[in-house]
N, C-alpha and C positions, 0 to 999 in steps of 0.2 A: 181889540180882542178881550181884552181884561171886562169894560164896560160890557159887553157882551155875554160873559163869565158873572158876570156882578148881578146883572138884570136877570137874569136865568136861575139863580141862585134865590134873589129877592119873591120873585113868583112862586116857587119851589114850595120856600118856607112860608105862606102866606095861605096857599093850599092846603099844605099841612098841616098848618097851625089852624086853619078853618074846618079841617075835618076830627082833628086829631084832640086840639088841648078844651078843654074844659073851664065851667065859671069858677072850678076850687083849685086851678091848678095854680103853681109858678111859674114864670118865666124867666129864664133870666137872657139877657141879651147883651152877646160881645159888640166890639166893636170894629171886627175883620170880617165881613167887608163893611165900610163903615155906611154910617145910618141904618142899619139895620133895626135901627131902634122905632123906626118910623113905623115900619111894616110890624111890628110889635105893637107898637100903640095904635095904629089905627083897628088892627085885630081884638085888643084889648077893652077898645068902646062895643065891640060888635058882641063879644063872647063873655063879657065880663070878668077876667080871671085880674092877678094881678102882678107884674113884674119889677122884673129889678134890671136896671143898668150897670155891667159891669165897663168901665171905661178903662181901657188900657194906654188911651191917644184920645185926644178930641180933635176930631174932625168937623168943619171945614178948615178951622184953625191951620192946623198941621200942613194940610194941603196949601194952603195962599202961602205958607212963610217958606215952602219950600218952591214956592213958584208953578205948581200945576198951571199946565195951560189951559185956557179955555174957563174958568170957574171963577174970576171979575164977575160976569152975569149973572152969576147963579149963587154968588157966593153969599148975601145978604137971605134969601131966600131959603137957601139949608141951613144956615144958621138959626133961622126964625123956627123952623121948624125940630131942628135938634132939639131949640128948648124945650120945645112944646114938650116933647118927650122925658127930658129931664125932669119938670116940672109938675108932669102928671104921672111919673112913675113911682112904685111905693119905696124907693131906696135906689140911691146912685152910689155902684160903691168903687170908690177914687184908690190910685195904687201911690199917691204921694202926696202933702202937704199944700204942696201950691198947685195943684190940681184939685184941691178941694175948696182954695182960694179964689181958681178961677170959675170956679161953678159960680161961687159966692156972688160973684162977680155979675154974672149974667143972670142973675135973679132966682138962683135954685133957693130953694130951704134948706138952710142948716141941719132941720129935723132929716130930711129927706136924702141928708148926702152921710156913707161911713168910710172910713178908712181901712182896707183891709191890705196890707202888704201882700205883693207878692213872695215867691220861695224860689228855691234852690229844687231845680227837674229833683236832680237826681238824691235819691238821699245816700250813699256812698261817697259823697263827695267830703273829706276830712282831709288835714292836714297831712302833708308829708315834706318830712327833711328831701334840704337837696342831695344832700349822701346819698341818699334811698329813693330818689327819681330816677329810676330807668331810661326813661327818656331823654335826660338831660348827657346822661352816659353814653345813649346811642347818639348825640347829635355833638358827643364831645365839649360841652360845652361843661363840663366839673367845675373848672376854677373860674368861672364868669359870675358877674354878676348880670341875671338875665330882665329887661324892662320887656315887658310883653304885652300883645291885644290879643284877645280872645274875643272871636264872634264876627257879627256882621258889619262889612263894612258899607251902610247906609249912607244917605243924602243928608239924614238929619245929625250927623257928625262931621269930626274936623279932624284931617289928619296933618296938614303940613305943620305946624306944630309939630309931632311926632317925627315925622321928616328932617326939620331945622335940628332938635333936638340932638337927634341921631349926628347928625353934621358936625355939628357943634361938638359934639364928644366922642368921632371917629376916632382921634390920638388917643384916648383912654382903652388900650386893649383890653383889659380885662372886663370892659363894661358892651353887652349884646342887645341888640333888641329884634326879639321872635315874636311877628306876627302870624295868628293861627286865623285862618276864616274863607271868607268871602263876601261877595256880594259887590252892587253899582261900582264901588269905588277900590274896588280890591285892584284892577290892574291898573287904574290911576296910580295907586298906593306906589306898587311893587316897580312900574318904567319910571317914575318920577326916584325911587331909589338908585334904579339904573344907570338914570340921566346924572345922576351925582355922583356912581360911581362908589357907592356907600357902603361897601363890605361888612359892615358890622351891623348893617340888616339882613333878617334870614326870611323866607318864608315857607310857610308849610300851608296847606290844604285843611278845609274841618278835619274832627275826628271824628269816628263813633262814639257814641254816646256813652259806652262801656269802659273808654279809655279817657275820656272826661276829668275824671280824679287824678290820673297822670298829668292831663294838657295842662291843668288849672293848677297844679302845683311845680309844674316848671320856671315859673317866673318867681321871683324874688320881689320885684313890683310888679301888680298890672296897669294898665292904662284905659282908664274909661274916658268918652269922650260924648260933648252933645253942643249942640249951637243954641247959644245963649237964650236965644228967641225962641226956641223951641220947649223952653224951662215953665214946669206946668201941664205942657201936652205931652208927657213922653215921657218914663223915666227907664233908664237901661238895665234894659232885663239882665246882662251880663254882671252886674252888682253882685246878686244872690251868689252863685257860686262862687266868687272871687272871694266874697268874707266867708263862705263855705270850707273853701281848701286854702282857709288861715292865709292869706295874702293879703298886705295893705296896698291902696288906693291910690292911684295918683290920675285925680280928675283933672281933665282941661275943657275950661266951660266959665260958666258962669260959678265964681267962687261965692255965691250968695245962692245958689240953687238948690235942688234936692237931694243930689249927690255929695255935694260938697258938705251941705251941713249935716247930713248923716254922720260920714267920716269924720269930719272935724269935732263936732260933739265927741264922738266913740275914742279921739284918735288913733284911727286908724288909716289914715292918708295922708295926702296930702293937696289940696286946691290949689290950680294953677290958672289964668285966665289964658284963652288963646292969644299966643302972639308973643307971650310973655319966657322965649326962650333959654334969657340967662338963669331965670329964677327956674325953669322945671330944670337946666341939666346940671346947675347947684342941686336942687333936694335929690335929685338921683346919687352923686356922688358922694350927698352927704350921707345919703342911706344906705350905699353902699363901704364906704368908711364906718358908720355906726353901727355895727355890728347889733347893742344893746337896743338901741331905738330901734332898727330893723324887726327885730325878734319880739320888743313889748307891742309893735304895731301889730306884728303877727297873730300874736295872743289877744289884741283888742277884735282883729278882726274877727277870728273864732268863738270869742266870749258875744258879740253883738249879734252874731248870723243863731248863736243857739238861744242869746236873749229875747230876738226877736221875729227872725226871720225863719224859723221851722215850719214846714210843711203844717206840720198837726195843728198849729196855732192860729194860721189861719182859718184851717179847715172846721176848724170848731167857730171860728167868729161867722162861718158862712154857713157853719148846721143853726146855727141862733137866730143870724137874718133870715134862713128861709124859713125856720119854724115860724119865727114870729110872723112873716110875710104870711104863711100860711091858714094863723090863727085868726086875721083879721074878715 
C-alpha cells in the first residue's frame, strides 16, 4: 500500500513539475518519500531549472541497515542513481556533520554539499522550573527526579537500554522515567515494562503541539536514542526542543556520533553507548544528586539551542542558498 502511495505521489509531482516549474525556477527536494530526488533530476535535464537536495536521511542506506525486505536487488541500483542526483544538483544541504562526511564519501563535492541545521517546530518552547510544571503536578510526580523520552518510537532507535536502566534503578524511589510518544515500538516499549513489572515507568500518549512547552519541560533529563549504524543517516529531530526547554541530554548510541558530540562539546549531556547500563544509571543519579551540574547543563542546553539552533538562523542560511541557487 505504501509502495502504491509512493508511486502515485512520484507521477503526481513529475506532471507538475512538467507543466508547472520553469528554467528560472528552484527546487528544492526532501527526502520523504525518499528518491524523490530522481524524479527532480530527470525533470531538471528536461526543463532546465535548478535544485537543491534537502536530505533529512539518506536512503537506500537507511532502508538495508534497518532490514527492508526485498531491496538486496535493487539496492546497488538506487544507490547509483541517488548519486547521480546528488552529484548534479546545485546544493545538497545535510542536517549533521557526518552526513556531510557521508556524502563526501560517495563522491559528492564539497562545493556542492552545506550544512544547515534543523530547529525547534515550535518557537514557544523556553525553559521552565519544575516548581512551575503543571503537569508534573497533575501526574504527581513534584519530588521526582523525572528521566524522560519524548517522540517517536522508530526502528532506527534502542530502547532496552532504557528498559535495563529503569530496572536497575527501580529501588531509587525518588528517581521516574515518563515516556511520552508513539510509534513501531511504543507497545514493545510499554509490555516489555510490564513483563518486568517496572512501576517506575509511566506512560503517556503524544501531546498537542500547544502543550509541547509543558511535555518538554517535565523531565529533568531527556533521553535521545539512535543505532550506532544508522550515525550519518538520521539525526533526531527530538534534539531541537529538548535544548529548546533548557533540558540536558543523555544520548544512548554511538558516543563518537552527532548527537553525542554536540552535547559534549556544549556540555550539555551526557553519551552513553548501548548496553552500557551501569554507566547510564550512575550519570542519572549522579545528576540527580548534583543539583549544580544538573542546572549549568540546563543553562548550557538553552545557551547552545539560541546559539545555534533558532529557527531564523537557519532560515536566512536557506534565503542565501536559494538566492544564490537562483542567480546562477
Amino acid at each position: 500500500g505504501r509502495s502504491i502511495d509512493y508511486l502515485s505521489f512520484y507521477v503526481s509531482v513529475f506532471f507538475y513539475m512538467l507543466f508547472h516549474v520553469h528554467s528560472n525556477d528552484v527546487v528544492v527536494a526532501k527526502t520523504d518519500p525518499p528518491m524523490l530526488s530522481i524524479v527532480v533530476y530527470v525533470l531538471s535535464k528536461l526543463k532546465g531549472f535548478s535544485y537543491i537536495n534537502w536530505l533529512q536521511d539518506l536512503f537506500p542506506e537507511i532502508a538495508k541497515h534497518l532490514g527492508v525486505k526485498g531491496l538486496t536487488l535493487v539496492y546497488g541500483s538506487l544507490r547509483y542513481m541517488r548519486n547521480i542526483t546528488l552529484r548534479s544538483a546545485y546544493c545538497n544541504v545535510v542536517i549533521g556533520e557526518r552526513m556531510s562526511e557521508l556524502l563526501i564519501s560517495e563522491g559528492v563535492d564539497e562545493d556542492r554539499i552545506r550544512l544547515i541545521h534543523n530547529w525547534s517546530i515550535e518557537d514557544n518552547i523556553y525553559p521552565i522550573s519544575s516548581k512551575d510544571n503543571v503537569l508534573r503536578k497533575e501526574l504527581k510526580l513534584d519530588n521526582k527526579f523525572i528521566v524522560g523520552y519524548s517522540g517517536n518510537f522508530g526502528r532506527a532507535h534502542e530502547f532496552d537500554s532504557i528498559i535495563d536502566a529503569a530496572e536497575n534503578l527501580r529501588d531509587q524511589d525518588d528517581i521516574v522515567f515518563v515516556i511520552i510518544g508513539g510509534g513501531a515500538k511504543y507497545s514493545d516499549f510499554k509490555r516489555a515494562s510490564i513483563d518486568r513489572n517496572l512501576t517506575n515507568i509511566m506512560f503517556l500518549p503524544y501531546v498537542p503541539k500547544d502543550q509541547l512547552p509543558i511535555s518538554l519541560t517535565l523531565p529533568n533529563l531527556h533521553v535521545i536514542s539512535l543505532l550506532p549504524e544508522l550515525e550519518g543517516l538520521i539525526v533526531p529531530s527530538n534534539l531541537y526542543g529538548i535544548l529548546a526547554s533548557g533540558r540536558p541530554v543523555l544520548n544512548i548510541g554511538s558516543v563518537d556520533g552527532e548527537v553525542s558530540k554536540i552535547i559534549l562539546d556544549n556540555a550539555c549531556g551526557i553519551a552513553a553507548e548501548i548496553g552500557n547500563i551501569d554507566y547510564i544509571a550512575d550519570s542519572i543519579i549522579k545528576l540527580k544528586n548534583d543539583k549544580k551540574l544538573l542546572q549549568d547543563m540546563c543553562d548550557s542546553s538553552r545557551n547552545l539551542y539560541e546559539q545555534k539552533f533558532i529557527k531564523k538562523f537557519s532560515h536566512i542560511q536557506w534565503h542565501e542558498l536559494i538566492e544564490s541557487t537562483s542567480s546562477c
